[in-house]
N, C-alpha and C positions, 0 to 999 in steps of 0.2 A: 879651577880646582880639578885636578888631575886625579886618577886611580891608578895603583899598580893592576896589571891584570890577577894577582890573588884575590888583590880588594873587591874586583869588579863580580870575581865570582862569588864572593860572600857578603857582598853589600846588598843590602833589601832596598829597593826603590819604593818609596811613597808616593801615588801620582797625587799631585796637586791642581784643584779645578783654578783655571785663570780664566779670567771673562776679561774680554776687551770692550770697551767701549768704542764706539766706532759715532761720528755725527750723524745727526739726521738726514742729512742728503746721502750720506752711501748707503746706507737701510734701502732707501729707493730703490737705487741702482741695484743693488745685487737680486730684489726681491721682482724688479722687471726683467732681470737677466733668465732667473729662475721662470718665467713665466715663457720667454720666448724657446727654453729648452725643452719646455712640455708641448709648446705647438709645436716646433720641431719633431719630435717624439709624434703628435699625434700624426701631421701629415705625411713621417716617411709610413706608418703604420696603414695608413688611408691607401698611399700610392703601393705599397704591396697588397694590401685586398683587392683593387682596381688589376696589378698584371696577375695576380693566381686568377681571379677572374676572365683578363682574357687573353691567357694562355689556355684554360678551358675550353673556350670557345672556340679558339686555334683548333684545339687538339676536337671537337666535338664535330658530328656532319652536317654538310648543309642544310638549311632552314626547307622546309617543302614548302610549293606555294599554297595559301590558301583559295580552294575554290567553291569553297560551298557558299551557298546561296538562299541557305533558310534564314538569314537573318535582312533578308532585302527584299522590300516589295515595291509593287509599278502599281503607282498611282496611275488613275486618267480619269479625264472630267475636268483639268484645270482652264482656269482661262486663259487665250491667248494673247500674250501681250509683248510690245518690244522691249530689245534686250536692253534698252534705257531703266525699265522697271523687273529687271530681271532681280536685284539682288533685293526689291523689295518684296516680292513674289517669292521667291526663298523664303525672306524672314515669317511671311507669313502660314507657309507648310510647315517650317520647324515649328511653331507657334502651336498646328494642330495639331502635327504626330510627337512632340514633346511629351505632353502628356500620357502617352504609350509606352516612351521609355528613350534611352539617351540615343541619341543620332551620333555619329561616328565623328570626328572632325570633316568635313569635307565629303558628306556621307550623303547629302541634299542635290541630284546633280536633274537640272531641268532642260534637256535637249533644245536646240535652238535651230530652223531650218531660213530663209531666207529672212533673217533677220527679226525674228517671232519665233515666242518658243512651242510648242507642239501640241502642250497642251498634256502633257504625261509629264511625271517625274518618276524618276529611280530612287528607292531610301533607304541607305542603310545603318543596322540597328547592332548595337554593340551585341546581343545573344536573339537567337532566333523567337524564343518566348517575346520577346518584346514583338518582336515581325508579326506574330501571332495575335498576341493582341489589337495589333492598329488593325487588320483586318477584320476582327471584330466589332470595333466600335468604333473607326472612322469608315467601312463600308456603306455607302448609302449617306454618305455626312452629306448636307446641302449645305454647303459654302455661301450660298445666295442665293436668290430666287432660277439665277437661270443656270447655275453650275451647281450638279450633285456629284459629290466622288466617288469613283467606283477602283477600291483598293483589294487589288489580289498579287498572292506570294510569283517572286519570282520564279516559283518550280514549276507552277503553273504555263510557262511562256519556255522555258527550258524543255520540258518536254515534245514542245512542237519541233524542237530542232531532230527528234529523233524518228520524223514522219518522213514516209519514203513517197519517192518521184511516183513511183509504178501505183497507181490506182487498185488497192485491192478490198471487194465487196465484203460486206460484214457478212460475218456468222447469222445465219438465219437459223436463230432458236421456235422450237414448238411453242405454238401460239396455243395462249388458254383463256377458253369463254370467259368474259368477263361477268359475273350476273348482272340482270338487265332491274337496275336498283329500282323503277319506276316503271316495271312490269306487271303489279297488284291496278295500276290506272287504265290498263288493258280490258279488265273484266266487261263481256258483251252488258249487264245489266248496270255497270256503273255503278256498282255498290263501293259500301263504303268498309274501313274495316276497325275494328277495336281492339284494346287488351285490358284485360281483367286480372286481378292477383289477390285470392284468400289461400289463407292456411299458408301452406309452400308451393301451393302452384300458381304458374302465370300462364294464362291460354289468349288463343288469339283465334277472333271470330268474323266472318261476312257476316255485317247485318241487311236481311234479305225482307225487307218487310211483307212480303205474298208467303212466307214460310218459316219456318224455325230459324234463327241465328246459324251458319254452319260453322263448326270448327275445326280447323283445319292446323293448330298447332299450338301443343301444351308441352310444359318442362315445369318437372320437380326441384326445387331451389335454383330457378334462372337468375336470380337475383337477388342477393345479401340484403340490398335496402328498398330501391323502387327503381323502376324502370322510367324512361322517357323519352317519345319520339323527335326525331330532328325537327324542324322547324316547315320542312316542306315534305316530311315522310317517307324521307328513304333511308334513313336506319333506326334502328330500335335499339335504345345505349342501355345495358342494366352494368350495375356495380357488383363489384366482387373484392375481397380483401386484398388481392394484388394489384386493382386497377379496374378499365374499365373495356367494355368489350361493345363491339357494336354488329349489329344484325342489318340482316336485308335480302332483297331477291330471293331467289328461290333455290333450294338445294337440290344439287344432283340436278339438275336442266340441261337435257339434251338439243334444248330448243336452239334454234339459232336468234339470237337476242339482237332486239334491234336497239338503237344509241337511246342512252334516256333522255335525250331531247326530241328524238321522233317519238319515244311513249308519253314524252306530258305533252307532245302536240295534240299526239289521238287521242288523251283522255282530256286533257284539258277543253279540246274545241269539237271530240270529238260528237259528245252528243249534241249540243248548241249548234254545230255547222251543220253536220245531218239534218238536225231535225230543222233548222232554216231551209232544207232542200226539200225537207217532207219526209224521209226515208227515216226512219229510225236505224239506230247503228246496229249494225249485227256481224257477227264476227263469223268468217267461213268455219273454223275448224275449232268443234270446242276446244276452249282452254280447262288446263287443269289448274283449279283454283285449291287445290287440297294440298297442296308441297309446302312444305315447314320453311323458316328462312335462315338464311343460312350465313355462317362466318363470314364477316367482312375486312375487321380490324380489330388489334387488340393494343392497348395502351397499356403498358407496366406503373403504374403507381401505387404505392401501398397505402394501407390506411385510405382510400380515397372516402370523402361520405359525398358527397355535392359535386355535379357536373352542370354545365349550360353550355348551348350551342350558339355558334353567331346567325344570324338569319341568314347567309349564303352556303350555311351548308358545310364550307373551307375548315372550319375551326370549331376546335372542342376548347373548353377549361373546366382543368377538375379540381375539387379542394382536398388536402386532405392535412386536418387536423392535427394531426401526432408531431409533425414537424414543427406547428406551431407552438406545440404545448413543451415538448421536449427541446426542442432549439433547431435552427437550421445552418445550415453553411450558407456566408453572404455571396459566396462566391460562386455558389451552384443552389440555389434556392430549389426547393423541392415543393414547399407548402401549395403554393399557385403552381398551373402549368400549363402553358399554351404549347396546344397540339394540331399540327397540318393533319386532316382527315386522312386524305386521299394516300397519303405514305406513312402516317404514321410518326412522323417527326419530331422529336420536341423543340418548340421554337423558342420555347426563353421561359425560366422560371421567375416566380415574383415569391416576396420575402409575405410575411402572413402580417397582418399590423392586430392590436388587439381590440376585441369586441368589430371582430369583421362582419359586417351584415352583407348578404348574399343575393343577389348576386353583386359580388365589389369591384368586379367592371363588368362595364354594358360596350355593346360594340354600336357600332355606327349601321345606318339602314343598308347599307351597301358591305357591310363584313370587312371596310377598308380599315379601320381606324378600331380602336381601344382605349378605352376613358376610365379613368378612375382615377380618384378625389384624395386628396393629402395634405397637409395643412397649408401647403402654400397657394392651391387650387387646383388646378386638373391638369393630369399628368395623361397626355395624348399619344399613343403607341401608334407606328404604320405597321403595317401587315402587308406582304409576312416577315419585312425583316423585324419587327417589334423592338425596334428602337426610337427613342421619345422624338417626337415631331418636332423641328426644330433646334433638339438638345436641349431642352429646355421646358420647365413646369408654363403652362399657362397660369399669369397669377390671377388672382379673384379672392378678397382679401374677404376671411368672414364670411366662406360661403357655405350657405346651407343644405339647397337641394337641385340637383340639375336631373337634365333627362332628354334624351334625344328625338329629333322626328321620325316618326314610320318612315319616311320618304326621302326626306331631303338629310342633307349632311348637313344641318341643324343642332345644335347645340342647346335647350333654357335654363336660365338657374334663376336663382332670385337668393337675394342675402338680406340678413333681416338690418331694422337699425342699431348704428352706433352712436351714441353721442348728440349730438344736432343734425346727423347727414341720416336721412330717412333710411326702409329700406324702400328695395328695389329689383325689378322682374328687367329681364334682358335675354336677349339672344344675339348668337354669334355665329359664323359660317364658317366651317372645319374643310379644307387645311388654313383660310388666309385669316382667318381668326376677326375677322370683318364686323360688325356689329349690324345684325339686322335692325333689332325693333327694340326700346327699350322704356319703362316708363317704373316709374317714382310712385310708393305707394305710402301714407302715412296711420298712424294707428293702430301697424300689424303687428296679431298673436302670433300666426300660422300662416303660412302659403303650401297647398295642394297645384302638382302641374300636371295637369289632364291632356295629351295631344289628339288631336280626330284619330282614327284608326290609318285615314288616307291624309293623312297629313293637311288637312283643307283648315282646320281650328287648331286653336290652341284656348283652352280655358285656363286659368288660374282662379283657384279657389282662393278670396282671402278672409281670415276672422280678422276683426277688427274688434277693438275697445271701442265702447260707446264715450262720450266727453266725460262721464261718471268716472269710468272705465270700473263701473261694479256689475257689467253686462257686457254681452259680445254678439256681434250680426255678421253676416256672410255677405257680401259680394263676389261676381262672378265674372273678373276680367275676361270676354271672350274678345279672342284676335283673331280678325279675318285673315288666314295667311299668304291666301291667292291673290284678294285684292290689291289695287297702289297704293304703297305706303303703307300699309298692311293696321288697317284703320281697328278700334275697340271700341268694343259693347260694354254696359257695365249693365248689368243685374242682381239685384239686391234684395235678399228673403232674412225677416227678423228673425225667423224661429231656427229653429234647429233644424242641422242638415245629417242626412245619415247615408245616405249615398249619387254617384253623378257616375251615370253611364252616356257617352255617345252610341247613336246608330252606325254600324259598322259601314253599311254603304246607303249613305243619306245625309243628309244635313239638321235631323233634331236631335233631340237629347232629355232624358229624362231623371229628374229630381226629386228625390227621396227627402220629405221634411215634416216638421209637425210635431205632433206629440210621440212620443215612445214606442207608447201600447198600439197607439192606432195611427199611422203618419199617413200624410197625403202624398200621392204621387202625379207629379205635377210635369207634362211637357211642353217644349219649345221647339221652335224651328229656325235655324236662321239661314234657308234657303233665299228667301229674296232681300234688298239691300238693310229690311230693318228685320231686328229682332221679332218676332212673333209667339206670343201665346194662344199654346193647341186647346188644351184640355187638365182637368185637375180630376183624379179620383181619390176621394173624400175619404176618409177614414177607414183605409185598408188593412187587411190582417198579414200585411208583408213588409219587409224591409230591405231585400233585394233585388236587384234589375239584374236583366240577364238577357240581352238583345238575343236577336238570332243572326249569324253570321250572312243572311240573304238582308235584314232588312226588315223594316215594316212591323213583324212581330215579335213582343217582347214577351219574357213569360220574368212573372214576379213573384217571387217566392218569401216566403217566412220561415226563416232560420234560427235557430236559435231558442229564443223564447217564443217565435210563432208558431211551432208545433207543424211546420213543415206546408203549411199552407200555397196552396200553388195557383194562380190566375193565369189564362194564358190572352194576352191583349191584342189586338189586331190598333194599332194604333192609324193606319189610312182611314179607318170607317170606324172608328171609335165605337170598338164595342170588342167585351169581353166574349170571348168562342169559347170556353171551357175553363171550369173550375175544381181542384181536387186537393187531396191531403198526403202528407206523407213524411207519416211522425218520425222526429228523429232526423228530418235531414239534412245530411255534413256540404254537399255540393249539387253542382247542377253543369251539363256539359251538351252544348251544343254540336251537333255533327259540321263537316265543314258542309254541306248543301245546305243548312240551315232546314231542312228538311223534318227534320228527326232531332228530338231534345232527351236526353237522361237525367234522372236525378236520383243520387245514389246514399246510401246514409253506410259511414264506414266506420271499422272499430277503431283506424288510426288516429279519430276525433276524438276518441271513449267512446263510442257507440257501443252497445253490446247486445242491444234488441232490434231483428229485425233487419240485420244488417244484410245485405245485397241494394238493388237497383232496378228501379223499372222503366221502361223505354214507351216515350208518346211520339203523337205526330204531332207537327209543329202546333196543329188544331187546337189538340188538348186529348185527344184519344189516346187511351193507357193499348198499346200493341204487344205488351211484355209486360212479366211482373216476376223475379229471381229473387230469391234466397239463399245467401252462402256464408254459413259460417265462417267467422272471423272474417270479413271480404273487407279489403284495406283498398283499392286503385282502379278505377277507370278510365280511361285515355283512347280519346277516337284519332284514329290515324289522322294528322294531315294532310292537307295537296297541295301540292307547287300552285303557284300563282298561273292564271290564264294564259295562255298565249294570243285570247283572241284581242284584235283591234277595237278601238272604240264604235269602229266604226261597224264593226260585224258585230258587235253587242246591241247595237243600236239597230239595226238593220231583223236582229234576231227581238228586239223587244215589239219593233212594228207588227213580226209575224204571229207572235206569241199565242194569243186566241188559235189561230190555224193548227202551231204546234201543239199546243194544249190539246185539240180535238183527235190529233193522231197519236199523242202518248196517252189518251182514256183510252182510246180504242184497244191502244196496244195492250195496254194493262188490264181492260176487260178480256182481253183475249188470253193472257196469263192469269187471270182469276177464275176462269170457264175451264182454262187446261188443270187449275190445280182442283176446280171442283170433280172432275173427272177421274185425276189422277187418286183422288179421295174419295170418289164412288168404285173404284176400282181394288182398292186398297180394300173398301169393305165388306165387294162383293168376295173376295180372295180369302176373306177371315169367314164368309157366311161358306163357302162352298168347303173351305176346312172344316169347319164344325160338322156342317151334313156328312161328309164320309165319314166322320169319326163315328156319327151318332148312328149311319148305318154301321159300320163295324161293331160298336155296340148293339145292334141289337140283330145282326147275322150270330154272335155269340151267345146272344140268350138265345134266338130258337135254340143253335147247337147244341144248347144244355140243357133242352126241355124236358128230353126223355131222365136226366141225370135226377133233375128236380121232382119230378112226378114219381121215380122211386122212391126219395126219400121222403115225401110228404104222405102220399101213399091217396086214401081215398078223401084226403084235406084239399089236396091239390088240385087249384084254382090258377088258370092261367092270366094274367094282369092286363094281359093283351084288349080282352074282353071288355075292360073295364075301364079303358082309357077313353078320352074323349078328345076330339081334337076341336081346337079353336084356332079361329085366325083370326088374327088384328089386322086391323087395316088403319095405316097412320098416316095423314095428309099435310106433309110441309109445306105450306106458303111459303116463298121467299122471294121479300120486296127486295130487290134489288138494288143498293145504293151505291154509288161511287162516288170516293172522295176522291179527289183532287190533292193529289199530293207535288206541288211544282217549287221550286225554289223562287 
C-alpha cells in the first residue's frame, strides 16, 4: 500500500507494539552474546586505567632509593651452625621476632663464613616501630641455656662508620666530688646514728652513750608520709607528692672522700682489726660530724605512698596508688615502678592488681632477680633488664605463700591441699628453677615460713586439725639447710603459739606459747645434730621477742594488753639482767651493734599519752628517757655487712677478754675526761655567779651614803647582820663500769 506524498504528509501513524517470539535456544544465544559485550566493555575500561596509570609514571621522577635503617636490627648471640641447617635457623628467628611485628619478604638474612653462619643476623621490619620493639623484648631473650640474644638497632653499627683514622682524646669535663655515701661509718667513736619524726619535723641524731644524743640535722616537712633508710645506710628515701627523693653524705664537703668501699672497710673492720692489734682506732684529724646530708637522687612519681629497697642497694620500687584506682596505661604502667638508684632510671613499670598487699614483690638475697605471685605462680624478673626469666610464668598451681632465703638464691612456698593430693612445703633454686628439698604435709590449716637470719634454718610453722578436727596444734618443720640432704626436725607444742623469733647470729630460737594473759617462753637450740631444749619461763607478762642483732640477749616485751612490760634476758647464762615498764608501747628497735635497744610508744598506733622513746643498754639500763608530742617514727641507721674474714672474726673472738680490757680502759678514760669536762663546766657557772654577786654588792656599798639619807637616823646597815655559813658536802663516788661490748 503505497501513499501519494500529500497522503504522507497528512496521514497520522499509529505505532503498533509487535512482540516476536523467538525459541528457547536463541534467548541463550543473544543473552550470552550480551554478556561477552559487558566484559568487553569492562576490560577495554581496565586496560585504559592501567595506561593513564602508566603514562603517569612515565611522566613522574625517578623513584629515590631507600636507605634508612630504623626499621633493621642486628641480632648476635645466634648459634653457629651449617649452612645445611641454615633455612631451619631462619624459621626459627622469624618465629621469635614475628611476634614484634611483620619481617619483610626476604628481610631474615643470616651471614655465612666458611661454611657456618656467624652467629649474627640482619632483620628487617616493614616500619621502624616494629625494629623498636623487638629491641625491647627480644633483647636479653635466652634462646637456651647456652645462647642469650643480644638485639640492637642498626644505627647503632652505622654510626661507627662515621669514626675517624686519627686518634682524637676526649674532652676532659670538671670532675665533681662525689659524696662519700659511707662516710657517717668514719666516725673516730664508732657511734651509731638515728632519725626521729613528731609534729612536722624529722631530725637526725649520733647516739653517743658517755653524753647527750648530738644533733646534727633537722627539716620542717622533709617528708609527706615516713621516711626509710636503705638497707645497708647509705641513703635516707622520704616521700613527697611528686615522688621520692633520697639523701646521703654529707653537704657542701670540701673533704676529699675516699670510695665507699674503703669507708665500710674502715668502719666495718675498723674497730675489730685495731682492737685485735690492741690499739684502739683513733682518727688523726677530727672529723666534723655536724654537716646535714645532702641531695642525692630524686625519682618523679606522683601520688607515691610506699617504697622498698632491694638489699643491694641498686634498686628502688615505689607504689603509688591513684593509678590503680583511677586506671593505667598497659602500655606504660605507672602504678609499680622499678628504679636504678645510682642514675636514676626507670626500668620497667608494673600494672597494680587489686587488694595488693605490700611489699608485692620481694627481690632475691643478691638484688638479681624480682618475684612476685599471680594466679598462675611466680612471675621471676632479671635485673636490670626486668624482663621475665625464661619468658615465662614459673607455674605452682594453688599457691599460697612463698619467701626467699637471706642468702642463697632460694626460693619456699608451700600450697595447701586439693582434693586427695595433700599439701605441701618445697623449695626451688632461682635461675634453674631445680628443686632443693621438698616434703608432704597432711591436716594443714596454715603454714608460717620463718628463714634463719643467715640463711642456716628454715622453720615452717604448721596448724593442723586434730582427727576431731574440733581443735588445732602446731608443729614446727625445721630444715637444716647446710646439712646433706638438708635433713628435718619436727617439734610439736599443743597449746597456743603467739610468737617464733630466730637468734640472729646463733643457732636457737625462741617460742611464745601458752595461755593469753600469761604465755610461757620457751627456748631451743639446734646447734648440735639433735634438736635441744634450753629453758621455759613460766608465766610471763609479755608476748614479744625481740633478739638483739649481736646475739645472746633477748629483750621481751608486752604489747598491747601487757601494758608495755619489758624483760631484758641474757639467754647463755639464763638469767634475767633487768626488768622495767613502759606503758603504751607501739615498738621496740634494736641498734645494728646490738649494743643499745629502744622502745618507743607512737601516736601513728593511736597512742596519745606519753608518746616519745627511751633508750637502754642491751643490760636493761634506761640511758635516755624523751618526750615528744605527736612523735610518730624511729629508725637507727643501718651498716653494710662486714668485710671481715671468718677467719679474723675468729682470730678477734680468741682475743676478746684482752680487747675488752683495753676498750674499759678506754672508756674509763672518756668517763674521767667527761667528769672533768663537768667539773669544769661548774666551776665556770660558780666563778659567774661570784663576780655577779661581787658587782652586786660593790653597788650596794656605792649606794650607802644614798640610803642613809633617806632612812635618816633608821638607818641600819644589813652588812652588820649577816652571817656567813659554809657547807661542806662530801660525794662518795663508787665507781662502776659497765661493760658495754657487742
Amino acid at each position: 500500500h503505497r501513499l501519494t506524498p500529500t497522503q504522507a504528509h497528512t496521514h497520522t501513524h499509529t505505532p503498533t507494539h509487535i512482540t516476536h517470539t523467538y525459541p528457547p535456544s536463541n534467548n541463550r544465544r543473544m543473552s550470552t552474546a550480551r554478556e561477552k559485550l559487558r566484559e568487553k566493555d569492562r576490560l577495554i575500561a581496565k586496560l585504559e586505567k592501567q595506561a593513564a596509570e602508566l603514562k603517569k609514571e612515565l611522566n613522574s621522577p625517578p623513584p629515590q632509593e631507600n636507605r634508612s635503617t630504623e626499621n633493621v636490627v642486628v641480632v648476635d648471640g645466634l648459634p653457629k651452625v651449617p649452612e645445611s641447617k641454615l633455612s631451619k635457623l631462619i624459621r626459627l628467628v622469624e618465629k621469635v621476632f614475628g611476634k614484634c611485628g611483620t619481617i619483610v619478604p626476604g628481610g631474615c638474612h643470616l651471614p655465612c663464613n666458611a661454611g657456618k653462619t656467624t652467629g649474627c643476623a640482619f632483620i628487617e621490619f616493614e616500619h621502624p616501630r616494629m625494629a623498636h620493639e623487638a629491641v625491647e623484648k627480644v633483647n636479653m631473650y635466652a634462646l637456651d641455656k647456652k645462647h642469650t640474644l643480644h638485639v640492637n638497632p642498626f644505627a647503632v653499627f652505622a654510626a661507627l662508620d662515621k669514626v675517624t683514622e686519627e686518634y682524637q682524646p676526649p674532652a676532659t669535663a670538671d670532675l665533681k666530688n662525689r659524696n662519700n655515701l659511707r662516710g657517717w661509718l668514719m666516725d673516730p667513736k664508732f657511734r651509731d646514728q638515728y632519725v626521729i619524726r613528731h609534729g612536722e619535723l624529722t631530725e637526725l641524731y649520733w647516739n653517743d652513750p658517755q653524753r647527750k644524743p648530738q644533733h646534727f640535722d633537722q627539716r620542717r616537712l622533709w617528708t609527706e608520709a615516713y621516711c626509710l633508710w636503705s638497707p645497708h645506710g647509705s641513703y635516707l628515701a622520704t616521700i613527697h607528692e611528686q615522688g621520692v627523693m633520697l639523701w646521703g653524705g654529707e653537704k657542701d664537703s670540701g673533704e676529699s672522700h675516699s670510695t665507699p668501699a674503703a669507708a665500710a672497710s674502715t668502719s666495718a673492720a675498723g674497730s675489730s682489726s685495731t682492737a685485735a692489734i690492741g690499739t684502739p682506732a683513733a682518727s688523726k684529724k677530727p672529723r666534723d660530724t655536724t654537716k646535714p646530708l645532702d641531695t642525692v637522687m630524686r625519682f618523679q612519681h606522683p601520688g607515691v605512698k610506699l617504697i622498698d629497697f632491694s638489699p643491694c642497694e641498686r634498686y628502688l620500687i615505689t607504689f603509688s596508688p591513684q593509678f590503680q584506682e583511677h586506671g593505667d596505661n598497659p602500655k606504660a604502667p605507672r602504678c609499680v615502678v622499678v628504679w636504678d638508684v645510682r642514675t636514676g632510671q626507670r626500668l620497667r613499670g608494673f600494672m597494680g592488681v587489686p587488694k595488693m598487699m605490700w611489699p608485692h614483690f620481694t627481690w632475691s638475697p643478691d638484688g638479681n632477680y624480682l618475684v612476685a605471685r599471680n594466679e598462675q605462680g611466680l612471675a621471676i624478673y632479671e635485673a636490670p633488664s626486668m624482663q621475665l626469666l625464661n619468658q615465662r610464668t614459673h607455674a605452682i598451681k594453688n599457691l599460697r605463700d612463698f619467701c626467699w632465703s637471706p642468702t642463697d638464691n632460694f626460693i619456699a612456698y608451700w600450697v595447701p591441699s586439693e582434693g586427695s593430693v595433700p599439701a605441701r612445703v618445697s623449695m626451688f633454686s632461682v635461675p634453674w628453677f631445680k628443686e632443693v628439698r621438698s616434703k608432704t604435709l597432711y591436716n594443714v590449716v596454715d603454714c608460717k615460713l620463718n628463714w634463719h637470719p643467715q640463711g642456716d634454718f628454715l622453720c615452717v610453722k604448721v596448724e593442723r586439725h586434730t582427727k576431731s578436727k574440733k581443735s588445732t596444734y602446731t608443729n614446727f618443720e625445721l630444715f637444716r639447710m647446710r646439712d646433706r640432704n638438708i635433713p628435718i626436725e619436727v617439734l610439736e607444742y599443743k597449746d597456743q603459739i603467739y610468737a617464733f623469733a630466730w637468734e640472729p647470729r646463733g643457732t636457737r630460737f625462741a617460742i611464745c606459747h601458752g595461755q593469753l594473759t600469761r604465755p610461757d617462753i620457751t627456748f631451743h637450740d639446734m646447734g648440735t645434730s639433735k634438736l635441744v631444749k634450753l629453758t621455759t619461763l613460766e608465766k610471763t607478762n609479755t608476748n614479744h621477742l625481740f633478739w638483739s642483732p649481736a646475739g645472746r640477749t633477748i629483750l621481751l616485751a608486752g604489747m598491747r594488753s601487757m601494758d608495755g612490760h619489758l624483760v631484758f634476758y641474757d639467754v647463755e647464762t639464763a638469767t634475767t639482767m633487768a626488768e622495767d615498764d613502759h606503758f603504751g608501747l607501739s615498738g621496740v628497735c634494736w641498734d645494728p651493734s646490738g649494743r643499745f635497744v629502744v622502745t618507743f610508744v607512737s601516736a601513728a598506733f593511736g597512742e596519745r599519752m606519753e608518746n616519745g622513746y627511751s633508750l637502754y643498754s642491751f643490760q636493761g639500763k634506761l640511758l635516755q628517757k624523751v618526750l615528744k608530742d605527736q612523735f610518730f617514727q624511729f629508725l637507727w641507721r643501718p651498716r653494710p655487712p662486714t668485710l671481715l674474714t671468718p677467719e679474723q672474726e675468729t682470730e678477734i673472738q680468741k682475743n676478746l677478754r684482752q680487747i675488752t680490757k683495753q676498750f674499759q680502759r678506754q672508756e674509763r678514760e672518756q668517763r674521767l675526761a667527761l667528769l672533768k669536762e663537768l667539773e669544769a663546766g661548774r666551776e665556770a657557772l660558780r666563778s659567774t655567779f661570784r663576780a655577779w654577786q661581787q658587782r652586786c654588792r660593790d653597788l650596794y656599798n656605792e649606794t650607802a651614803s644614798q640610803r642613809k639619807a633617806l632612812w635618816g637616823d633608821a638607818f641600819v646597815d644589813e652588812e652588820d647582820n649577816w652571817e656567813d655559813v659554809t657547807y661542806i658536802e662530801e660525794v662518795v663516788e663508787n665507781e662502776k663500769v659497765e661493760i658495754i661490748a657487742a
